[in-house]
Structure formats: structure tokens, C-alpha cells
N, C-alpha and C positions, 0 to 999 in steps of 0.2 A: 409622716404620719399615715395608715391607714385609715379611710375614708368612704364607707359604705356609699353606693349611689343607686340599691335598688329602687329607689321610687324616683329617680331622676336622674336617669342616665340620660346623655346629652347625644345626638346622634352627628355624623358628616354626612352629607345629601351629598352621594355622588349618583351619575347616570350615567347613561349610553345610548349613542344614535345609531338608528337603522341603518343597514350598507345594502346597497342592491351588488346582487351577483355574487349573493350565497352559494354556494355548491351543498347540495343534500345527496345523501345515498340513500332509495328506499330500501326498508325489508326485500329481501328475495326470498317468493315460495318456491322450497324445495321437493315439497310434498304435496301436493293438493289434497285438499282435504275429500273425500269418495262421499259417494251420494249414498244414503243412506235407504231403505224401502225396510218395513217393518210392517206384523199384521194388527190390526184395531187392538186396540185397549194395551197397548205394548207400553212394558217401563219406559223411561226415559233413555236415553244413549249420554255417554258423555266421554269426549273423544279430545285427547290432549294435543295443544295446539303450538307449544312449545319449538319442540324440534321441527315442525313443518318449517317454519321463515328461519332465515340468517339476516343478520342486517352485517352486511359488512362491511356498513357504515360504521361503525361504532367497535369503542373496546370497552373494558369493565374492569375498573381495577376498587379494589378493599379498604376502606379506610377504619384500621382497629382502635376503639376508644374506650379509656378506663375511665370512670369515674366512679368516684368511692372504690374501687380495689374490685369493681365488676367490668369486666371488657363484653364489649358489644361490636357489631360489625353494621359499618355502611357502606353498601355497595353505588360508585357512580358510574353512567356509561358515559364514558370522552365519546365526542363527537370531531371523530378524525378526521372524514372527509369533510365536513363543515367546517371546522376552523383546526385545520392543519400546521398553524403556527403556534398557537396554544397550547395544544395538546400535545406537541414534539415539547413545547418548554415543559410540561406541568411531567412528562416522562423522563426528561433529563433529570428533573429535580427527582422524581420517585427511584429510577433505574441509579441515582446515585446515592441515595438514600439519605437522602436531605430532608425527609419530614417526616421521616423517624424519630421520635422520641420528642416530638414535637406538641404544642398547646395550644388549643383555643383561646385568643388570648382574647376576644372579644366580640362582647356577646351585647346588639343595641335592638333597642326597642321603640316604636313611637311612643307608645303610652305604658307604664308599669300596670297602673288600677284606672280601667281593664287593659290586659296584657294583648298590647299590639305587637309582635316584634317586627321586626326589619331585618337582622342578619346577622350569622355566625362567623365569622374569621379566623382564618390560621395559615398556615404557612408560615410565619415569619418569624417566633421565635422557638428556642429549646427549651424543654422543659430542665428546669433548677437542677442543681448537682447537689443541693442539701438548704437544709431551712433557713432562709432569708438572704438565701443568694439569688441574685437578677437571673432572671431567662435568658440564654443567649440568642444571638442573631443568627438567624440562618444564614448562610454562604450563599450569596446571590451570582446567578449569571446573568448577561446584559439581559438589560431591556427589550422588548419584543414591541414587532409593529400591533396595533390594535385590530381587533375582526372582528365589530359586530355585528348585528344583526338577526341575532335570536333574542326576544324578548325576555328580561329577566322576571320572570313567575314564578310564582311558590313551586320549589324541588330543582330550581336550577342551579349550575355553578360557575359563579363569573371571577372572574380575575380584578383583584383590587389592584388601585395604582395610588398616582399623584395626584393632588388636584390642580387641573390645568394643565396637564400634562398627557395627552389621550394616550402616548406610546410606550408609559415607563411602568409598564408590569413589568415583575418578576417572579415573584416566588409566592408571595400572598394573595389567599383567595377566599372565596365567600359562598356560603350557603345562601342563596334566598327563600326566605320564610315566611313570604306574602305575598302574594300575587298583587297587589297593590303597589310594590315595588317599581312596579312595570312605566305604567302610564294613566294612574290615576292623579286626578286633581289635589293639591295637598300632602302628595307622600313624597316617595323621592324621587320619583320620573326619572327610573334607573333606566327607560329607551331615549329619551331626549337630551340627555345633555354633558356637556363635556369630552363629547368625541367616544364615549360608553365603556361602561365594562365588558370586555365581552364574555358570552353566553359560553363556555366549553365542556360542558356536561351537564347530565342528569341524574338524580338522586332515583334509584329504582329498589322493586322488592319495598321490604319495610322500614327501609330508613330513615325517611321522613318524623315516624313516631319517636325515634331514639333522639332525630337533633330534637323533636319538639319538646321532649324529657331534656335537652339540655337547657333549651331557651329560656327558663323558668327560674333557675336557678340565680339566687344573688349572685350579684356583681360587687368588683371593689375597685375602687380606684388609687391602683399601686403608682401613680405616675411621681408622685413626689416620694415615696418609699423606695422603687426603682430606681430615680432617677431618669424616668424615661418616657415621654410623653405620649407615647403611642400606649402605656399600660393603662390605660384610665377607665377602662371598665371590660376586665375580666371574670369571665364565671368562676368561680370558687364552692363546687359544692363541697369540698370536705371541710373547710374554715370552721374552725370553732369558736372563732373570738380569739380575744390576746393577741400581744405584738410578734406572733411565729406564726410565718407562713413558708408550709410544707409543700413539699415535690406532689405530693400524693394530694394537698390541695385544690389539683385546678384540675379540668379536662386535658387528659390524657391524651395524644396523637401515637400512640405506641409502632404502630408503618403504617405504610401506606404499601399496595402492594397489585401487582397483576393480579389477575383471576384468572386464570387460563379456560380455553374452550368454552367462551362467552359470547359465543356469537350473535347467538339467541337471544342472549339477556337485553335486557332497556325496550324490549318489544310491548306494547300491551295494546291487548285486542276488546273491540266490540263487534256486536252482531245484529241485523235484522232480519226478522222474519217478514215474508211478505204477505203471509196467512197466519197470523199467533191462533187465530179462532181453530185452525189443524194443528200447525205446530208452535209451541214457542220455544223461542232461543235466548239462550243466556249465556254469559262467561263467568266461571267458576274455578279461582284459582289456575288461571293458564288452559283452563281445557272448554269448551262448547259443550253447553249440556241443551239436550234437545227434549221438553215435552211435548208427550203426544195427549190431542186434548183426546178424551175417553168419548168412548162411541160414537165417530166421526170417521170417515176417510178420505183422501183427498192428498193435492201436495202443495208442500209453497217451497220459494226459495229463500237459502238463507245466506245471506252475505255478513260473512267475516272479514272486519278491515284490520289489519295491523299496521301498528303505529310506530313508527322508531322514535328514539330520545331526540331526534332532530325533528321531528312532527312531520315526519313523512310518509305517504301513507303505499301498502297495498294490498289489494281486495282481491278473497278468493268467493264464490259463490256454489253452492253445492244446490242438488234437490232433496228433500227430505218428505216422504211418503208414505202415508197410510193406506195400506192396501188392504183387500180382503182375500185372501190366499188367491190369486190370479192367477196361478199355474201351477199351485198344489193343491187342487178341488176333492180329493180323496184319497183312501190309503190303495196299498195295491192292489186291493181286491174292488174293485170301484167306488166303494161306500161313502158318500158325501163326504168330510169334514167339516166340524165347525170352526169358524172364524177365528177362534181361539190356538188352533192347532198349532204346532212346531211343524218350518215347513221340510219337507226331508226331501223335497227336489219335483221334478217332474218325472212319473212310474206309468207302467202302464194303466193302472188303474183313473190314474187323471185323464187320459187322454178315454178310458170307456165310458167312466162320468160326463164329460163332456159330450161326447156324441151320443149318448144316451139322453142326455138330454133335448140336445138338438136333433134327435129325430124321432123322440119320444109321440109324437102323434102321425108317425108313421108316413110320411108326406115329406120330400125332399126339400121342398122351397116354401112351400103352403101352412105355416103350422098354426097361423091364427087368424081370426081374424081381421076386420081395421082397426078393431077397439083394443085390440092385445089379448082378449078372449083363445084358449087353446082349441085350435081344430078337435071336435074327438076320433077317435082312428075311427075309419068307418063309416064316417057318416051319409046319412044318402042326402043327396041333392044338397051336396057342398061342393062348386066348383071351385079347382084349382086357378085362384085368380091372382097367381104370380107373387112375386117378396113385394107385402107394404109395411108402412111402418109399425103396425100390427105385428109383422111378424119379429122386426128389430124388437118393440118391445120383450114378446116372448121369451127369445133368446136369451137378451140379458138378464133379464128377472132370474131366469132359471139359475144360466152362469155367475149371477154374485148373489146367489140365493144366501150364504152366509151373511152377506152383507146386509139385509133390509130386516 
């Protein structure tokens, strides 16, 4: 009989223990990100962050899924050098194309009303060859030793087994869809126990939102329709009711597949400014976007970390600057510019601006006095009483006259 168990699906609490002597690969910067200098009131910059890192830690392979007659795509980045036993298995199985044409066969929740979930499963069986025929078995290779050590949180993907059993993966694995999974009181303490699942990819890009559009969907408990114990609560969003269930019923695994030239991908960056009151920093879509606060100059640093799917991190750090044209002070013909200007380099005319300033009261060293008051050319019974801070003021006033 078919047996609906949306508002009571029954869950298994497996977990996993922490291993010391992880191996991680961080990001590597290939590009450093350039320092940026820009003049007051300037748009924003916003400079793609993408291609700078590699992690080559990590690969990124597609997982294509239909449901209702629409295919969507989720991309996860394996974590190679972290768990290298794993992800040689979950390739074997992909590179031989064993979870092709394959189905979500199970989809658990802690609570229906309100919707907690727990986790999505697959790997294990085929999708039907026509209406109310069983799922088949995947073709399994041995067992694999266990490698935990990465916490299971919401967007990771761990390898389901036996219970009691920490070493007998194979083929079947699991989306985590709650960070509560991990090591909260009450859930299913997927870091503590049973020797673990272990942790061998990350869900990156937007597919998080797509399994979360699956997790929703009724369940049915096919295990006595089947014949088979493990069916007891799969998604079936296409089910209409009635004793026929269609191929086209259930969540679709249609391949699984490389992504090639992914190096880059599972990376995701944040940023700090250490001035936002000059500049602030954001990440937008993969790229740093820098505002400059308006009629202000000044500079701060800004540190971008990248993160790879293994949470490992590296930090590049640039300067980012608002100046006031500091070495393009006028057009060729001397004539000041305002702070506004497009700068077109250093011309002769900036270099006659400049000393025209600096010697505008006619006196080599002498040009003000201690208050910052300008000498007038000329005047009698002003002695020349050498560079004071008087005359530093002077100077600069003059030279970022744009600026005040």
C-alpha cells in the first residue's frame, strides 16, 4: 500500500567524530588585488575577485536534477586534499556513471509543521524504467575507510553508511540542510557519534535554494509497495494520488558530472575596511565593491579573506585612497584644477602650479609667518627667520587647495 508520511516522517540519527590531522589546501592568490587611489567624490570601484584565487584544494563537479519535467543544476566543490579517500570514491562512482539517472530517494525532517529538515539522500537507487516498477540498486564498490573531521552544517555533503558500522560507505550520500545537524543538543549530533559521516564537499553558487525547493515536497512511504525498507520516505513531487507511481514522479538525479576549469569555484570572499568613515567595502556577487564616502579624503586598508569549501582561509590586503589630485594640480598651461578633474598625468603645467605657489611670496624658505599668515613680497622689516611651522602650513594649504 501507499502511505503518505508528510507530517511524520520518522528520521535515523546518525553522526560523526572529529579526527585530528585534517589536511586542508588554502586558496592561492594569483593576482593580487592593486591598490586603488581615486580623486574625492569618485564613484564606487568594483573589481572581480573571482579569478585572482585558485584553490587547488578543491574540484567541482554538477549535479543535474529534474523535478516535475524542469532540470536545474547544483554545483558541489569535493574537497580533495581534505578527504582524499572519499572523493576518489564519490569520482569512481561519477567517472563511471553510476548516479546517472539516479533519485533522491530520501528526504527527513525533524519536524513537518514547522519545517525543520535534516537531509536529502541519494546515491543509492535508479530511477524506475516505467510505472510501479522498484528503483534499482546502484552497483556498489567496497567500502571505504571513514575521514572525518569537517563538521556537518547546512550546504555540506557527507557520506551516508551503516549504523555501527563508521567504515562501510559506499555510494550513498547526503546533503545537510541544518546546521543543527552538527553538534547541537537535541538534533542529530552528525560531529559526535558513531565514528561520522564524513564531511567531502560543499554545495556552492545557488544551490542551496534548489535542494531547499526540494526539501518541501511530500514524502511517501513506498517501503511495503517496494518491498524495500530503505523506501520509506521519498520526495515525490509529481504524485497525483492513485495506486501509479511514475518515473517522472520522484526527484530526478539525471548525471552527475565534472565542471571543468573550476578552480576558482567553492571560494567565497569577505572584506574589511579599516576606515568605512573613507572608504567602505563590500562583496557583490564575487567582486569587491569599494565606496568612497563623498567629500572626504584620506585612506584605509582593506582586507579580503577567501575562504575555500574546506574553511580555509587567505588574505590579500590592498590600500584604497582618496586623494585630492596630488600630482595633477593643473592643466598644461598652469591653471589650478578643481578636485573634480580627470587626472591626465603629471604635465609641465603641474610642476609651474606647484612652484608658483611655493614661491608666490617671493622668498625661498621664508613664506609665512609662525601663525601660517603669508609673507607679502616686499615687505619692510620682515626678517627672514628661516622654515617654521608657519611656513609648512603655507605650503600645504596652497598645494591641496582643491582639497579644503
Amino acid at each position: 500500500m501507499i502511505r503518505s508520511l508528510a507530517q511524520t516522517r520518522a528520521l535515523v540519527v546518525a553522526s560523526i567524530l572529529a579526527s585530528a590531522g585534517t589536511v586542508l589546501a588554502a586558496p592561492t592568490l594569483v593576482a593580487p588585488i592593486p591598490d586603488q587611489a581615486v580623486l574625492k567624490n569618485a564613484p564606487e570601484s568594483n573589481i572581480p575577485l573571482a579569478t585572482r584565487f585558485v584553490d587547488q584544494g578543491v574540484s567541482v563537479v554538477r549535479f543535474t536534477i529534474v523535478v516535475n519535467a524542469v532540470s536545474r543544476t547544483v554545483d558541489v566543490a569535493l574537497l580533495d586534499v581534505a578527504k582524499p579517500i572519499t572523493t576518489n570514491n564519490f569520482k569512481a562512482y561519477m567517472n563511471a556513471g553510476r548516479f546517472n539517472n539516479t533519485i533522491i530517494h530520501r528526504s527527513a525532517v525533524y519536524s513537518a509543521n514547522p519545517l525543520i529538515p535534516f537531509v536529502l539522500q541519494g546515491g543509492g537507487f535508479t530511477t524506475p524504467t516505467g510505472n510501479n516498477v522498484p528503483p534499482g540498486s546502484v552497483q556498489t564498490f567496497p567500502q571505504i575507510q571513514n575521514e572525518p573531521g569537517i563538521s556537518n552544517r547546512r550546504g555540506t555533503v557527507a557520506m551516508a553508511k551503516v549504523g555501527g558500522l563508521p567504515n562501510s560507505a559506499t555510494s550513498q550520500w547526503f546533503f545537510n540542510m541544518n546546521n543543527d545537524n552538527a553538534t547541537t543538543p537535541g538534533f542529530a549530533l552528525l560531529d559526535t557519534q558513531n565514528g561520522g559521516f564524513t564531511v567531502f564537499g560543499r554545495v556552492i553558487g545557488n544551490g542551496m535554494s534548489i535542494l531547499d525547493s526540494i526539501i518541501v515536497f511530500d514524502t511517501l512511504d513506498l517501503s511495503t509497495f517496494y518491498g524495500n525498507s530503505a523506501l520509506d520516505d521519498i520526495p515525490v513531487p509529481g504524485y497525483v494520488g492513485g495506486p501509479t507511481i511514475r518515473p517522472t514522479d520522484f526527484v530526478n538525479v539525471t548525471t552527475v558530472a565534472p565542471v571543468p576549469n573550476a578552480a576558482n569555484r567553492g571560494v567565497t570572499f569577505t572584506v574589511v575596511s579599516s576606515n568605512p568613515n573613507i572608504v567602505g567595502a563590500s562583496i557583490v556577487n564575487d567582486a569587491l565593491r569599494l565606496s568612497y564616502v563623498p567629500g572626504v579624503f584620506g585612506s584605509a586598508f582593506i582586507t579580503v579573506t577567501a575562504t575555500s569549501a574546506d574553511t580555509t582561509t587567505t588574505t590579500d590586503t590592498l590600500t584604497a585612497t582618496i586623494r585630492c589630485s596630488v600630482v595633477d594640480i593643473a592643466d598644461d598651461q598652469g591653471t589650478p584644477l578643481p578636485s573634480s578633474s580627470v587626472n591626465n598625468g603629471i604635465t609641465e603645467g603641474d610642476y609651474n602650479a606647484f612652484f608658483g605657489g611655493f614661491f608666490e611670496a617671493l622668498s625661498y624658505c621664508d613664506i609665512a609667518d609662525d601663525a601660517g599668515n603669508p609673507t607679502p613680497p616686499g615687505a619692510p622689516n620682515v626678517p627672514n627667520n628661516g622654515v617654521t611651522e608657519g611656513d609648512y602650513n603655507c605650503f600645504f594649504s596652497r598645494f591641496f587647495e582643491g582639497c579644503v
